[in-house]
N, C-alpha and C positions, 0 to 999 in steps of 0.2 A: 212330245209328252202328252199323257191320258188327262182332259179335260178332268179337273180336279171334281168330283160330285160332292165332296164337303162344302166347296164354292159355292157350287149349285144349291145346295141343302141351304146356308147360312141365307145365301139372298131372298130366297124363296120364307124364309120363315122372317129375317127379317121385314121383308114385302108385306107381308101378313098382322106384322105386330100393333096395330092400330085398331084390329077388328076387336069388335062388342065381345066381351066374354062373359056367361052368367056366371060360370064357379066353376075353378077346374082347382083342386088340391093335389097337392103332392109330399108323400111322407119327407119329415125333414131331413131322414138317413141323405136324400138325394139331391141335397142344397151343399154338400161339405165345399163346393167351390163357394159358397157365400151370397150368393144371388141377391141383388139389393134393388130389383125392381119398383118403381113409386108406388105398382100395386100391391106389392104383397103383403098380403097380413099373414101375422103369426099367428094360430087356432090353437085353444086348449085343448084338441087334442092329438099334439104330435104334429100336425099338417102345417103346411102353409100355404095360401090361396096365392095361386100366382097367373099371370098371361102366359100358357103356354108357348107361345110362337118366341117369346121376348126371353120365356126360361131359356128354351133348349137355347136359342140363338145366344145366350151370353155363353154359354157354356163353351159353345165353339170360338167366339169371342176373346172371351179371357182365360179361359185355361186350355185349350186348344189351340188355338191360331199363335200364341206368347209361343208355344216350342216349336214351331213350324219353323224349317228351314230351307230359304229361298232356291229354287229349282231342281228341287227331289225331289222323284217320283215318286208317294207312298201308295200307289195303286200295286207295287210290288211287295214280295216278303222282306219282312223288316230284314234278314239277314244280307238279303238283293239288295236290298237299300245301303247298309252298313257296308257291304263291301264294296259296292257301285263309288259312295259317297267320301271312302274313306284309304280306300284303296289296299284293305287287309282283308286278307285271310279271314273269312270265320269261323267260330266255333262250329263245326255239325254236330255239337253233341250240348249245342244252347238250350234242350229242355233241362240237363243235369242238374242246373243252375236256377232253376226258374222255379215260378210258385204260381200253379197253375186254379183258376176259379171257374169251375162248372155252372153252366148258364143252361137252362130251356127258356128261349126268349119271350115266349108268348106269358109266361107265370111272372120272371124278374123282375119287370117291369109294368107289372098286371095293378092296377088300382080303381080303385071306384072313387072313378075323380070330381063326380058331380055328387057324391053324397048323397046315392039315390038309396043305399043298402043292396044293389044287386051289381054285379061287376057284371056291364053290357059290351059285347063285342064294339058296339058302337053307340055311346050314349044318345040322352036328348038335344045335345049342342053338338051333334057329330063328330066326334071324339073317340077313340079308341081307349077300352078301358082294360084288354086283352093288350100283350106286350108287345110291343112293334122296333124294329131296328131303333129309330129313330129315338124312342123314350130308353134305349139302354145307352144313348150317350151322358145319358145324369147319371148312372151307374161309375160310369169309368173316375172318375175324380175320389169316389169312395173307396174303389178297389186299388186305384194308386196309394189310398191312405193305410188301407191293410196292406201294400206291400204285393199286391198281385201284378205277374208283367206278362201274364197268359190265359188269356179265354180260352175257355175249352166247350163251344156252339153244341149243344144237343141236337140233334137232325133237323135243320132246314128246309128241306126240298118239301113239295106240293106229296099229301097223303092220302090215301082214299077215307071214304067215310062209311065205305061199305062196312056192314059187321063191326061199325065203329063201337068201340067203349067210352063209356062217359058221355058229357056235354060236346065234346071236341073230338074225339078219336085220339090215337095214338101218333107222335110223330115219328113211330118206327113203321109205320105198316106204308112204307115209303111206294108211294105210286107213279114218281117221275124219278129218272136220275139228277137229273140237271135242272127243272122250274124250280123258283123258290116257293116256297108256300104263302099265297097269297094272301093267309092270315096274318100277317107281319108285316105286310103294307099298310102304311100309318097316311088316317085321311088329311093330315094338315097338310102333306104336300098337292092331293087333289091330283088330276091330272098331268103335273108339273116333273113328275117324278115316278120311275117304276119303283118296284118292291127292288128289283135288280141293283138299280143307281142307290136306292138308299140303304144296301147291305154296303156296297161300295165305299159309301161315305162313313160308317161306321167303320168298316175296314183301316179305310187312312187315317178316320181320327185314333183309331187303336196306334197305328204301327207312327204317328208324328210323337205320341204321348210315351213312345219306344215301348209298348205291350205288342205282343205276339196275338195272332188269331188263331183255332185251332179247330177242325169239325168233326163231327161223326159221320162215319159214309157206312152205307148199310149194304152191303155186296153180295150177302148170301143170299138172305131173304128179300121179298117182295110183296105189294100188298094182293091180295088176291082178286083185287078191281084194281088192276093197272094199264098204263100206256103201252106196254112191250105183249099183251095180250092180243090186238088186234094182228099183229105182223111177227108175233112168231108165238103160236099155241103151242108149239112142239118146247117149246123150254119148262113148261109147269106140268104138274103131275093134277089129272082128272080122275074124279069117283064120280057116278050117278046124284046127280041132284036129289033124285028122291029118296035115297038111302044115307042124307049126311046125318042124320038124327042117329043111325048106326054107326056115325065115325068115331072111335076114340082111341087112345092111346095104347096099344097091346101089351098087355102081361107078358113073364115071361114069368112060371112059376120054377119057384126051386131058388132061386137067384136072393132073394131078399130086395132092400131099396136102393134106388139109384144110386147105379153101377153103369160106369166110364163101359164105353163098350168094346173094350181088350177084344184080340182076335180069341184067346183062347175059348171065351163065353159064345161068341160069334154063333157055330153047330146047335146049340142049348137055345139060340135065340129062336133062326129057324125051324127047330122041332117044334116051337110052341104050336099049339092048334089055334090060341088066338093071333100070332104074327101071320099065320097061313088062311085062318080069315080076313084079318086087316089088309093083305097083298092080294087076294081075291076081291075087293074093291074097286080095283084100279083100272083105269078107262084109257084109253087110248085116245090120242086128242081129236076136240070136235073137226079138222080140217083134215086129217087123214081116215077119220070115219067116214066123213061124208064133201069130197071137195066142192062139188055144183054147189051143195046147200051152204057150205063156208060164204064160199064167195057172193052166192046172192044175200047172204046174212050182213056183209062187209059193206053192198053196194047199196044198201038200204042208208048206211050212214047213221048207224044207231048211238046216239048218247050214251046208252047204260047198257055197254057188250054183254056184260055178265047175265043181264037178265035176260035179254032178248038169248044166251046160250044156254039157257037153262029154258029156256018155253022151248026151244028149237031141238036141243040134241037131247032134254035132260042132263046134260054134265055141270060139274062146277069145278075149279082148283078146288084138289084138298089143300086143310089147313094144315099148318106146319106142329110139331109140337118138338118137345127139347131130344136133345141126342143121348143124353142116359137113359140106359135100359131101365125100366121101376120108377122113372121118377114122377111122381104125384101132379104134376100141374098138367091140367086139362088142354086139352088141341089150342093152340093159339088162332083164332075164330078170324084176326082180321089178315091173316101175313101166312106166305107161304114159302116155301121153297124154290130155287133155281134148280135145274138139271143141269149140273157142271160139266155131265157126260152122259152122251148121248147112246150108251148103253148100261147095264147093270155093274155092279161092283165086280170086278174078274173073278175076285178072288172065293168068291159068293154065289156065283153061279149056278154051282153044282150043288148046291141045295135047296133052289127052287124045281118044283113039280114039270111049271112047263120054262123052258128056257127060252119062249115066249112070250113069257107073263109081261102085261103092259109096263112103263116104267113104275116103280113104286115110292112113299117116304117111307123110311126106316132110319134105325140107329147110322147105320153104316152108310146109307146112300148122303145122310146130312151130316156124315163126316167122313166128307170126301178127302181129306186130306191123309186118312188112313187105309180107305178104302176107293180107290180110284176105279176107272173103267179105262177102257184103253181107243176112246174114242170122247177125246173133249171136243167141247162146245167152244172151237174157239171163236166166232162167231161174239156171241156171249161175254167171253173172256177177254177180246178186243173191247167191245163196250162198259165191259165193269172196268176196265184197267185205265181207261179215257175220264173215268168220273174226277177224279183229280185233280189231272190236265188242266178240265174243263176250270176247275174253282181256284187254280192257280194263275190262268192268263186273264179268268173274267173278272178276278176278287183280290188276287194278293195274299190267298192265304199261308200260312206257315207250318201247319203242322193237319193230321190227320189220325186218328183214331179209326179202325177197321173193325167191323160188328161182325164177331164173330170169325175172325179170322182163322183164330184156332181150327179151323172145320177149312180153310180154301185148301188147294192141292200147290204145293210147293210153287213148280211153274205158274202158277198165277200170282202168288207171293208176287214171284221174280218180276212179272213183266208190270205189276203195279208200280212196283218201288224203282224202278229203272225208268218209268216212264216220268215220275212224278221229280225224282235227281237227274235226269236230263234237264228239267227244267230249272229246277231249284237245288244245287247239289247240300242243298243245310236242309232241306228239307225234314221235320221230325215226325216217325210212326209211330204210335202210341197200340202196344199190345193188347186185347182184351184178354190180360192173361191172369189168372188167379192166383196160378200156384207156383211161386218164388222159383220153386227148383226146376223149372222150366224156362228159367229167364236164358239160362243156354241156349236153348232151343230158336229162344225168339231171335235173340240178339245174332245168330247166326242167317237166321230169314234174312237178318236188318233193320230189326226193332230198335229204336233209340229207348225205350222203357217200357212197362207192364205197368198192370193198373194193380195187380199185386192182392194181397188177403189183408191188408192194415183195417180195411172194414169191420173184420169178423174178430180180428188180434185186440186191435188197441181200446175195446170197448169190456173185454172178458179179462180186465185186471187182476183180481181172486182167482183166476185160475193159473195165472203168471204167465199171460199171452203176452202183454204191452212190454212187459221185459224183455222176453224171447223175441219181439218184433223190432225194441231197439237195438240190443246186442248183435245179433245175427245180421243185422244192413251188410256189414263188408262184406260178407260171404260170397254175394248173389252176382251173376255176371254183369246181370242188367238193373239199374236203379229203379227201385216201386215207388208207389205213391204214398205218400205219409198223409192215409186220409183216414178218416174216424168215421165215414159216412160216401155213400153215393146216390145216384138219384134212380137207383133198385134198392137200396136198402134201409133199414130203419135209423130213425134221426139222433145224434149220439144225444144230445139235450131229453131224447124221450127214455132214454134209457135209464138204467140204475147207475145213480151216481150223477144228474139231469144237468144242470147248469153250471156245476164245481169240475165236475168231468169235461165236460167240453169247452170250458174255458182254457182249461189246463191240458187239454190237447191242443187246441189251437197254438198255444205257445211251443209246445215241445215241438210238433211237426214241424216249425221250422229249422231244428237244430238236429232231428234224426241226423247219422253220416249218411251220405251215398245216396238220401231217399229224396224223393221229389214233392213239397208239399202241395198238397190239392186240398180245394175247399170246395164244398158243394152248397151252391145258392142258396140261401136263407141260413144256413148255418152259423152268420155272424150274430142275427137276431135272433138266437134260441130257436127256432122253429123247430115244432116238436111232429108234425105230421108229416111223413114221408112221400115222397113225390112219386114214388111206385114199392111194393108190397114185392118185390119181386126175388130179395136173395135176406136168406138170413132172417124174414120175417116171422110173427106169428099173428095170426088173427087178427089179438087183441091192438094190432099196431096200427089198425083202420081208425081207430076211434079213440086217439090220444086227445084229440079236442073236445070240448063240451058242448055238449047236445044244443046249447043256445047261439055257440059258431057257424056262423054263413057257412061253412066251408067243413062241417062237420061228419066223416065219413068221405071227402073228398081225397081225391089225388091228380096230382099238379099234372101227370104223365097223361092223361086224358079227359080231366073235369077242368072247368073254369076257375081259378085258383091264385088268390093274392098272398103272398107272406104277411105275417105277422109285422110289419115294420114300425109299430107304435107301440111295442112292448117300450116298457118303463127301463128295462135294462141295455135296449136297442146299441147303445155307445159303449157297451161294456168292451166285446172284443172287437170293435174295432179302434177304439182305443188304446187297448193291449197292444191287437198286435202295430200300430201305431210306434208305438215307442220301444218294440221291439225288432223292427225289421232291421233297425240299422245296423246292431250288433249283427247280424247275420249279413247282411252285404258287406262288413267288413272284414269276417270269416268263411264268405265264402267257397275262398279256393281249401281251407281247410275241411269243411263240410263236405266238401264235393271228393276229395283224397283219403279214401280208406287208412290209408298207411298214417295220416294223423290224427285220429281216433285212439283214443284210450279209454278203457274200462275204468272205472272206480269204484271201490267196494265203500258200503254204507252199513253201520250198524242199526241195531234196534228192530229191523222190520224188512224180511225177506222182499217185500212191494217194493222200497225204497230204490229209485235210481240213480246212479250218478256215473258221469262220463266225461272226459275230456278232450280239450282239440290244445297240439301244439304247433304252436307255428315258428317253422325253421329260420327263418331269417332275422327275425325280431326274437328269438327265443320266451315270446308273449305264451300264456296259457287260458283257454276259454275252459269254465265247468259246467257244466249242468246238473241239477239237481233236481229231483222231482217226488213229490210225495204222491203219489195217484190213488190214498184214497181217501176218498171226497168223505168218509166219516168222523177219520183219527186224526192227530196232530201226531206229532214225532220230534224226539230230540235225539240226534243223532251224530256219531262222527264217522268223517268221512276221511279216508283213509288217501292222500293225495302223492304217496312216495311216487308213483310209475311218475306222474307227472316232473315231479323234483327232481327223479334221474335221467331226464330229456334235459331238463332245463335247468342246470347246476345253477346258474346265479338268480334264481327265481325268489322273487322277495318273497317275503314274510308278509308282506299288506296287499291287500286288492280292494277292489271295487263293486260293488253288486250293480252291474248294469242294468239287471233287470229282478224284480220280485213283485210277485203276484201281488204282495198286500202294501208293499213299499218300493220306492225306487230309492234308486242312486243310494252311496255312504262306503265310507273305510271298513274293509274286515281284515280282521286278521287271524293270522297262522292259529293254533290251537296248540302248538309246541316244535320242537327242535325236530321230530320226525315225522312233520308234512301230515297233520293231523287236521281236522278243522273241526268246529264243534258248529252243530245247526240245529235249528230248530225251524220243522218245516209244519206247516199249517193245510189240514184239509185238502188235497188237490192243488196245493203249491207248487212251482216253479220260480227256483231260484238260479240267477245264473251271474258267475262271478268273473272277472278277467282279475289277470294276476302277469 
């Protein structure tokens, strides 16, 4: 058995807890285990002063180490563990079921714990004030109390800083496959501990606490100061250093705006004069230009390749930018493209000038999955397909999320997923897929789910999206996300409808049919600034903070960036949902089962929802009720016959197991033909068993 590194962690901080501490605060969101240290005081505002080393250690302590059970391994995926331990069968389709909380770890756990006013990578008392493994085990006791049993890791691995945006850079512009990013090694363990061992530890304390782990792996792209630069140049596409001020995104006129690049457009594309400038940029890499000078470039043993390739050959990687033809966002400055194949698109060939031409990026070469060449990189293709592997035998993780997958070519699909269920046959892929009616598509790769459009849906109420997005769930092959927000898009709190709105989504996404709730980090504290401006945005969505905010014009995706965790209403939804998970663990195999879903018709107000779940064996009935908007109140009847004619002996009295403005109490029938009479409030969510 894997030397336990939670072990390791607890004695190492235990060891520690005696040292002098001048102030270290932490918001109270992250005390829900109750921390009763003889040091801590409670601060007016929101904080509490505690001993770090003695916090995290109780944590491990008493709500960690209490469900630990005696000689199971949790350096494996919790489903390896369940089945190992248990000697069943699991589910491979355990995300269906799950309620999954989106994490960038360095923001989560991000505070200014010395109360300096400036969040320091590393305070005055040598402290990390930037998020580290370590400080996201106070998290985990909070998210068991919302009901979450699946982290979902924003990219971990070591980034470059080249062309970085922000205070930090990006942790997409992924510069190693496999190093962690050594911004998330947390200094209380000191040399006692890598960044490696204390992902580790986080790991097992997840999978003992029975929560899932889950990552993002970045496959297509690369940062353009990376480690796979040195020993194979031949996989990135090269332009002249001195002409990148010339580099940008090619028009295509005639077309209008981003537009999916269909073969039909395809001819329209390369006729452009500027596609035929942009592909007349294109360099041939510095090691088949010039081999002697390669290699005595290499034997020098240079720190910063990029530069010393740019004094040497003049070239640089170009940068990458998006796959739709016309789409508006500029070259992506820090990250670039792989050459999946090691010649041009087949099918495209005969529409450039010389069939020659150096490799190029285009629409179609970065969406290889439409547009193949008939000489891959497999080379390449063994190394992206190991990335998995790797964080399955080293970490125990459980699930994975693929950037941009939409774009890989089929056969690489195959050999990821086959590599990654050899190991772990429960294995879950999480699609980055937008558009519903595609969930076919994915689920036949071997997507266990889609990240789905619920972002763009469930927030444009007035236009009757949130209807259309619960209604429609059974439809879809593959289960989406029942999310209101991600950490590309704008915060639903900042939208129209701010606090009543997302309160009241928070509740219903866990009772969508078929859908998978997902929460995106700071979302339970209203946080109104988006952690990236990236889908669905507009402008003005940089500057939802006031101008007197530390964090004013910031974004969590590449600036230094704490949540809000001292807002006054901080315990709102996680007390909601709190008191509502349980109804939902005890419905749901019904949840999860299309076929017991029932529509309900509501009068008074075409917004108005209502839906039901029956359940076959107890002939019980869950409803849901929802008012979504956050201006009007509503008195309304709701029409419950479909339900009565499932469930012939269905009483006339229920229970409201849950309401937004009241809990628990008797309702009853509204008459002899399955009527009910309600009266819903503002962005209400009422929800009745019967």
């Amino acid at each position: 058995m894997m030397i336990s590194k939670l072990d390791k962690l607890y004695k190492i901080l235990v060891a520690k807890s005696n040292m002098y501490i001048t102030e270290y605060r932490i918001p109270d969101l992250w005390n829900v285990g109750n921390y009763d240290g003889a040091e801590k005081r409670n601060l007016a505002s929101h904080e509490l002063a505690v001993n770090p080393y003695r916090f995290y250690a109780s944590i491990i302590k008493k709500i960690i180490f209490p469900q630990r059970i005696d000689n199971v391994d949790y350096s494996q995926s919790l489903s390896m563990i369940q089945s190992s331990h248990t000697n069943t069968h699991q589910d491979t389709n355990w995300v269906r079921r799950s309620f999954l909380y989106s994490l960038l770890i360095r923001t989560s756990t991000a505070w200014d714990h010395d109360h300096s006013g400036v969040l320091d990578s590393v305070n005055q008392d040598g402290f990390k004030e930037t998020g580290t493994f370590i400080k996201t085990l106070a998290l985990l006791p909070l998210l068991k109390k919302i009901g979450v049993d699946t982290l979902y890791l924003l990219p971990l691995t070591r980034f470059s800083l080249t062309n970085k945006k922000g205070d930090l850079g990006s942790p997409y512009g992924v510069a190693s496959f496999f190093e962690l990013s050594p911004e998330l090694k947390d200094p209380m363990t000191g040399d006692e501990m890598t960044v490696e061992e204390e992902f580790q530890a986080l790991v097992e304390a997840c999978h003992i606490l029975s929560m899932r782990v889950t990552i993002d792996i970045i496959p297509r792209t690369h940062a353009v100061d990376n480690d796979l630069i040195k020993t194979h140049p031949e996989w990135f596409y090269w332009i002249k250093a001195s002409e990148v001020n010339d580099y940008r995104v090619p028009r295509v006129p005639g077309l209008g705006k981003t537009l999916y690049p269909a073969p039909d457009l395809m001819p329209k594309v390369y006729a452009s004069p500027d596609v035929k400038r942009h592909i007349a940029m294109f360099q041939t890499n510095p090691k088949s230009q010039n081999p002697q000078l390669w290699d005595a470039l290499l034997n020098k043993n240079r720190e910063n390749l990029a530069a010393e390739i740019k004094d040497q050959f003049n070239l640089m990687i170009a940068p990458g930018f998006s796959d739709q033809i016309n789409d508006t966002q500029p070259p992506w400055s820090d990250i670039t493209f792989f050459r999946l194949f090691l010649d041009h698109p087949h099918a495209h060939i005969k529409y450039l000038d010389n069939p020659q031409t150096p490799p190029y990026i285009l629409f179609d070469t970065i969406k290889a999955v439409l547009y193949p060449g008939e000489l891959p990189n497999l080379e390449l293709w063994n190394l992206i397909s190991n990335i998995i592997p790797h964080f399955q035998t080293t970490y125990g993780i459980d699930g994975a999320r693929i950037d941009m997958g939409h774009a890989l070519p089929q056969t690489l699909h195959a050999m990821i997923f086959s590599k990654a269920r050899a190991i772990d046959p429960y294995f879950a892929f999480i699609a980055e897929e937008m558009n519903p009616f595609n969930a076919l598509a994915a689920q036949k790769i071997g997507y266990n789910v889609i990240i789905g459009n619920g972002f763009w849906m469930e927030p444009r109420i007035h236009e009757g999206k949130l209807t259309e997005f619960v209604f429609s769930a059974p439809q879809f092959a593959l289960p989406m996300f029942a999310g209101c927000e991600t950490h590309d898009t704008p915060r639903i709190a900042g939208r129209a409808g701010g606090r009543v709105l997302a309160r009241m989504v928070a509740v219903l996404n866990l009772f969508i049919p078929t859908y998978v709730p997902f929460m995106n980090s700071g979302q339970e504290v209203y946080e109104i600034q988006p952690i990236n401006t990236g889908v669905d945005c507009i402008e003005s969505d940089l500057w939802h903070l006031p101008k007197t905010d530390p964090y004013y014009g910031k974004l969590a995706l590449f600036d230094k960036y704490a949540f809000h965790y001292l807002d006054d209403q901080r315990w709102e939804i996680p007390d909601h949902l709190d008191g509502v998970k349980f109804v939902r663990l005890r419905w749901i195999n019904e949840l999860t089962d299309a076929k017991c879903f029932v529509p309900l018709s509501l009068s008074g107000s075409s917004l108005l929802i209502g839906f039901g779940f029956y359940q076959k064996q107890t002939g019980k009935c869950l409803m849901v009720f929802v008012n979504p908007d956050c201006e009007h109140d509503f008195s309304t009847k709701a029409l419950i016959q479909p339900l009565r004619n499932l469930s012939h002996n269905l009483s006339r009295n229920g229970t409201v197991v849950y309401a937004t403005y009241a809990y628990g109490g008797p309702f009853t029938l509204f008459d002899s033909c399955g009527s009910l009479d309600l009266h819903l409030m503002p962005g209400e969510v009422k929800i009745i068993e019967m």
